[in-house]
N, C-alpha and C positions, 0 to 999 in steps of 0.2 A: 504494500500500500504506500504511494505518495501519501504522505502525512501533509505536505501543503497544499497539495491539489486537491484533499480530502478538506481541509480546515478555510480554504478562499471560497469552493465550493460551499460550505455548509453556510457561513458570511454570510456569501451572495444569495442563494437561494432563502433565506430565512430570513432575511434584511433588518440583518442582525442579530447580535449573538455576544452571551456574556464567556469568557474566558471560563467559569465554573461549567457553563452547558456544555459545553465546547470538552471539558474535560471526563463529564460526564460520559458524553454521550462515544468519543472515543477511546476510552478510557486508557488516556494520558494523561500523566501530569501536568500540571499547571506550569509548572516551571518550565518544560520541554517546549510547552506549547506557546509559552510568550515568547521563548526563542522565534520558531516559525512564525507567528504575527507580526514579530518585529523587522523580519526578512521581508513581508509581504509588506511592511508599510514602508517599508525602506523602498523596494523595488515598485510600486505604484505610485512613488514619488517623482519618478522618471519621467522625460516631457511627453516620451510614446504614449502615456497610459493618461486617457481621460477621465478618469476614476481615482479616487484617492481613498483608503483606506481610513479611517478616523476612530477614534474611541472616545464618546460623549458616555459621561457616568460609567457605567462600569458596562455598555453593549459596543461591541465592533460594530464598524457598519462602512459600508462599504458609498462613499458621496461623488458626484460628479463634481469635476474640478471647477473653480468658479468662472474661468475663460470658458468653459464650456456650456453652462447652463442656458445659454440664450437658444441654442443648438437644441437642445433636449426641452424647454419650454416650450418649444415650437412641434413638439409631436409627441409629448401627454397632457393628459388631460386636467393636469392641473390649473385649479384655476383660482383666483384671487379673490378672497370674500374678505370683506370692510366687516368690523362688528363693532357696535355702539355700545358702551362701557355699561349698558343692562345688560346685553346678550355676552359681555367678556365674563360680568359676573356672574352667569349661569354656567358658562367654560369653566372657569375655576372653581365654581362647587362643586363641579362633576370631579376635577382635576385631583379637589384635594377630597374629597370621599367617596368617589368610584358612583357608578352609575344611582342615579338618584330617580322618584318619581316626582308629576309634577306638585302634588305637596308637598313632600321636601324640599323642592329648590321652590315653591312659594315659601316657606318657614325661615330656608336658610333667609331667600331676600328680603322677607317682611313685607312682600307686594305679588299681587299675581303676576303670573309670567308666563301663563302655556300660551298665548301668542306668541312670546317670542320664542319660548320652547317649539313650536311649530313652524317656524319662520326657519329656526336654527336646524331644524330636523330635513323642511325644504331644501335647504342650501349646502345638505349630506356632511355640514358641523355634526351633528347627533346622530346617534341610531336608537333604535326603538325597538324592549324584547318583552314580551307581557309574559309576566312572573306574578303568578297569584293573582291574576284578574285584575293586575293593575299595570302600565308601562313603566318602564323603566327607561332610563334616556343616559345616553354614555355617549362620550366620542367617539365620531367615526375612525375607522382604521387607517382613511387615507388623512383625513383632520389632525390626526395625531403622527401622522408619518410628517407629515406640512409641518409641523410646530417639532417636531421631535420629543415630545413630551415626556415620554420616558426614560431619554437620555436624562434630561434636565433633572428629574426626578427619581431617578433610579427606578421606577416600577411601583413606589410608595413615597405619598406625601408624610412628612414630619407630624405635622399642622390638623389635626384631622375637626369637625365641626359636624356635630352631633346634633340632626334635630331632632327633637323630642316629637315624638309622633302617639 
């Protein structure tokens, strides 16, 4: 087995990856394996490779270079949402206590909000999974790849904001 052809692969494919997963799931050492990531981020550093290899929080992840994004904006589908500092503060309740329903993030904000929860939900910010006959509303996969939010955060906020239901 290429051990780096196996660990760029797994990276890539999974878009993103903690050095522990990585250890796990090949079952090598962590030490062995920062070796190889540190070859990969060395050698993706090179001007041939439009990809750079990065480590935000403790996930690898593998980013197009910033000369190159204009390039790759131009043939995904990402796209640019504006959010008014109500609809931030529904992002960050969800952010810092994981998927919330719309009376919870009424409680957290102290004002209704499924309009803009639904506005948010429109514009593929949110998703929506009904869990005991109620929704629940989380960020989107792509929402959260956009922001990188887990990097940021390791996977868990600090901070956490308990409403009393």
């Amino acid at each position: 087995m290429n051990l780096r052809a196996v660990v760029e692969a797994l990276i890539f494919a999974s878009r993103g990856m903690t050095l522990k997963k990585l250890s796990h799931l090949l079952k090598v050492k962590e030490e062995e394996l920062l070796q190889v990531i540190k070859e990969i981020e060395k050698d993706y550093l090179r001007e041939e490779h439009g990809v750079e290899l990065r480590k935000l929080g403790d996930v690898y992840r593998f980013y197009t270079k910033p000369q190159y994004a204009q390039f790759v904006m131009s043939v995904t589908s990402l796209r640019t949402v504006k959010l008014t500092s109500s609809q931030l503060e529904i992002v960050a309740a969800i952010i810092l206590n994981g998927p919330l329903t719309i009376a919870a993030i009424n409680e957290v904000r102290g004002k209704e909000s499924s309009h803009l929860v639904r506005a948010l939900h429109k514009a593929g910010v949110l998703t929506r999974k009904k869990k005991a006959g109620k929704y629940l509303y989380d960020l989107s996969r792509s929402f959260r790849d956009m922001i990188a939010i887990e990097s940021v955060l390791g996977q868990e906020a600090e901070h956490t904001i308990i409403p009393s239901s």
